[in-house]
N, C-alpha and C positions, 0 to 999 in steps of 0.2 A: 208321672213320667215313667217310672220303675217300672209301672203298671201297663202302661203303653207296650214299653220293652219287650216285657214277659210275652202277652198277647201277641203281638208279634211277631217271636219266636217259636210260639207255637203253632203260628197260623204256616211259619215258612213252608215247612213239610206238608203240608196239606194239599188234596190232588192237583185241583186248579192250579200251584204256584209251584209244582213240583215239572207238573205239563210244562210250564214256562221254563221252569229250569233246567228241565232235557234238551229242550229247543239251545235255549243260551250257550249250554256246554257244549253239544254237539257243533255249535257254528262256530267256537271258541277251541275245539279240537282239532276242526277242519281246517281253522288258518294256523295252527302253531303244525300241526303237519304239512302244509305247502310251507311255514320256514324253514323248516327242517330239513326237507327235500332241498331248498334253496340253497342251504347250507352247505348238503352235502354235497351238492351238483361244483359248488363254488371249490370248494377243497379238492375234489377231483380235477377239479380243471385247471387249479394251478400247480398241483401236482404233478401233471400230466406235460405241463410246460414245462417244469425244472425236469423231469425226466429227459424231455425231448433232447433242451438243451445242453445236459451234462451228460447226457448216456444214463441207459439204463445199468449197463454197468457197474456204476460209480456209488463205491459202499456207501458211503454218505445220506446219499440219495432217499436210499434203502429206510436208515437210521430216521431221518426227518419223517419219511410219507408214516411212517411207525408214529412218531411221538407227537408229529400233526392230527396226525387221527385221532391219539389217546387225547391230547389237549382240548383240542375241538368237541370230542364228544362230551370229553366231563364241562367243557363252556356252555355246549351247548345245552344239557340239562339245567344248567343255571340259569342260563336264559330266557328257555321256555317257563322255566318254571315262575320268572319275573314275569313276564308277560302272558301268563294263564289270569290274574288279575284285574290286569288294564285291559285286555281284550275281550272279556268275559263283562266289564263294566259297560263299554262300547254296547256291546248285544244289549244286554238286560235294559241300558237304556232307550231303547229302540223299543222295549216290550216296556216302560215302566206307564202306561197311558193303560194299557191292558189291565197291567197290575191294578190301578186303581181302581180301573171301572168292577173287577172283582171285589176289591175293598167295599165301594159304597154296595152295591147287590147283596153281597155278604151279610156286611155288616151293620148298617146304615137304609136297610130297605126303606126306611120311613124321609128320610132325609131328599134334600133335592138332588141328583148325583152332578157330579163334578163334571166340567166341561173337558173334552183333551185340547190339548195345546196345538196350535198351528201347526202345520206339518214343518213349516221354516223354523219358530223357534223351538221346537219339539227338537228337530238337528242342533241347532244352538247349544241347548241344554243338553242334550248327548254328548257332543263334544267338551263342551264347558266342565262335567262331569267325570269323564275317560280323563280330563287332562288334571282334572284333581287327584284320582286315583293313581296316574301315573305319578304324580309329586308326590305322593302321599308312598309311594313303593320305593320312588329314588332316596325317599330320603329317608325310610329304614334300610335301605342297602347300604347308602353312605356312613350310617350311625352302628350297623356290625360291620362296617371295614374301619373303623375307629373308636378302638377301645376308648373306653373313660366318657364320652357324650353321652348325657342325659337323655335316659327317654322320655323325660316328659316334655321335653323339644317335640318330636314325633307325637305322642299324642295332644298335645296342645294348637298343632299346628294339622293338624288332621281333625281335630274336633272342630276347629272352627271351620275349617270351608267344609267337610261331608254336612255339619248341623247347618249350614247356611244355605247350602247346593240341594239337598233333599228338603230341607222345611220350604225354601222357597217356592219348588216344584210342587209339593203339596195344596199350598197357600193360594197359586195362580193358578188352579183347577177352580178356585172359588171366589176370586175376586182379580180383579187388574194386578199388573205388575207393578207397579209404582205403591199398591198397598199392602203387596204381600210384603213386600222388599221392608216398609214401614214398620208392618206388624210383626216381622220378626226381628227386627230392631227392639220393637217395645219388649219384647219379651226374647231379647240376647241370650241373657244368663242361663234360661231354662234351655234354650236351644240349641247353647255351647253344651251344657252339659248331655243332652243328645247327641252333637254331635260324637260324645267323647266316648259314649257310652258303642257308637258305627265304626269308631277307630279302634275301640280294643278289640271287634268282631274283625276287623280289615288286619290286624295284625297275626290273627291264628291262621297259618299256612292252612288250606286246604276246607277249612272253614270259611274262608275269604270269598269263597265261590256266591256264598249266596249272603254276599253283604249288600249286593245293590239292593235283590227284592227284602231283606227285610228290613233295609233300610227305608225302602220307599212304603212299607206296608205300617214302618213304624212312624214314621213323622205325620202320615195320615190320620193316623189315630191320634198322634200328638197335636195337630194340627184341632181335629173335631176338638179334643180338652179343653184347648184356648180358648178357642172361639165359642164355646155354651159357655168358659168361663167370663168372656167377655162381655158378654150377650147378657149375660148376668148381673156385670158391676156396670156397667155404662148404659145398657138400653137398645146397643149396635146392632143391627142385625147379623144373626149366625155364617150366613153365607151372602155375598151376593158377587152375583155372575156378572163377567165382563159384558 
């Protein structure tokens, strides 16, 4: 599994996944700047009304559009910068079918490659995904706005849905959904620890950017492990296609 990791991580930076991860940023820049804009448009405009209404005059006035703006901005840096994560998940999921068909070409030339997922549940799983990384970011925000909570709340509970969300999607590139679902049941433990191993990448700010792809580049490889090791003690076949 360790091994999986490493590989990985070293394949993250590499051209092909680097290409993907300009794309993700770039579309991940482009919506935190129209909130931004949204933002400010929003403050301006209510600004604009208390002005109308109490006079421009009115020292007051003056004092709030000041400490509104100072508050707002330092929010809104907080903000974006919560949601540089989750929206950057959103994309990358949209590209993770990509990612793999890279994976098996890459790596796996000999192998049969993997199938992409339906364009509906392909959406599914994007969503399903975005809404785990979202839980996964609300609830380290909640655990630094209260001292003394354990973090292994946070990684425990982020290991298990990233190692269940990513090995699944792996798994159903190579067989039905009803045996991915199974097969990473039989092999939980290994998977939770995967997962754990996606959460400590999802908790380094800035680093977090490129937890989707090597998360989807790592449970691939973790997936192949299983499954030759499977194919080995039972007899199963290594892949088979829906």
């Amino acid at each position: 599994m360790f091994q999986a990791a490493s590989r990985a991580m070293s394949e993250v930076f590499e051209q092909p996944f680097r290409a993907i991860f300009w794309k993700m940023l770039g579309f991940t820049l482009a919506i935190l700047v129209v909130i931004w804009i949204g933002l400010q448009w929003l403050v301006t405009h209510f600004l604009g009304v208390a002005a109308t209404e109490y006079g421009d005059g009115a020292s007051w006035v003056g004092w709030i559009e000041w400490s509104i703006s100072i508050l707002t901005g330092i929010g809104a840096v907080f903000a974006l910068g919560f949601l540089i994560a989750p929206i950057s998940a959103l994309f990358a999921g949209l590209f993770q079918d990509e990612i793999a068909d890279i994976v098996d070409q890459k790596d796996y030339p000999g192998d049969r490659p993997g199938t992409a997922l339906p364009f509906a549940q392909s959406i599914g799983q994007t969503i399903k995904f975005t809404g785990v990384v979202i839980l996964g970011n609300l609830f380290a925000l909640f655990l630094l706005l209260i001292p003394g909570i354990n973090l292994v709340a946070f990684f425990m509970v982020n290991g298990y849905l990233l190692g269940r969300e990513f090995f699944e999607f792996a798994a159903m590139r190579f067989m039905p959904p009803a045996e991915a679902k199974a097969f990473r049941k039989a092999r939980g433990g290994t998977v939770f620890m995967a997962g754990l191993i996606i959460a400590c990448l999802l908790a380094v700010p800035i680093l977090n950017l490129v937890t989707p792809i090597f998360a989807t580049i790592f449970m691939l490889h973790l997936f192949k492990m299983l499954a030759a090791e499977r194919q080995r003690t039972v007899g199963m076949p290594e892949q088979r296609m829906p």
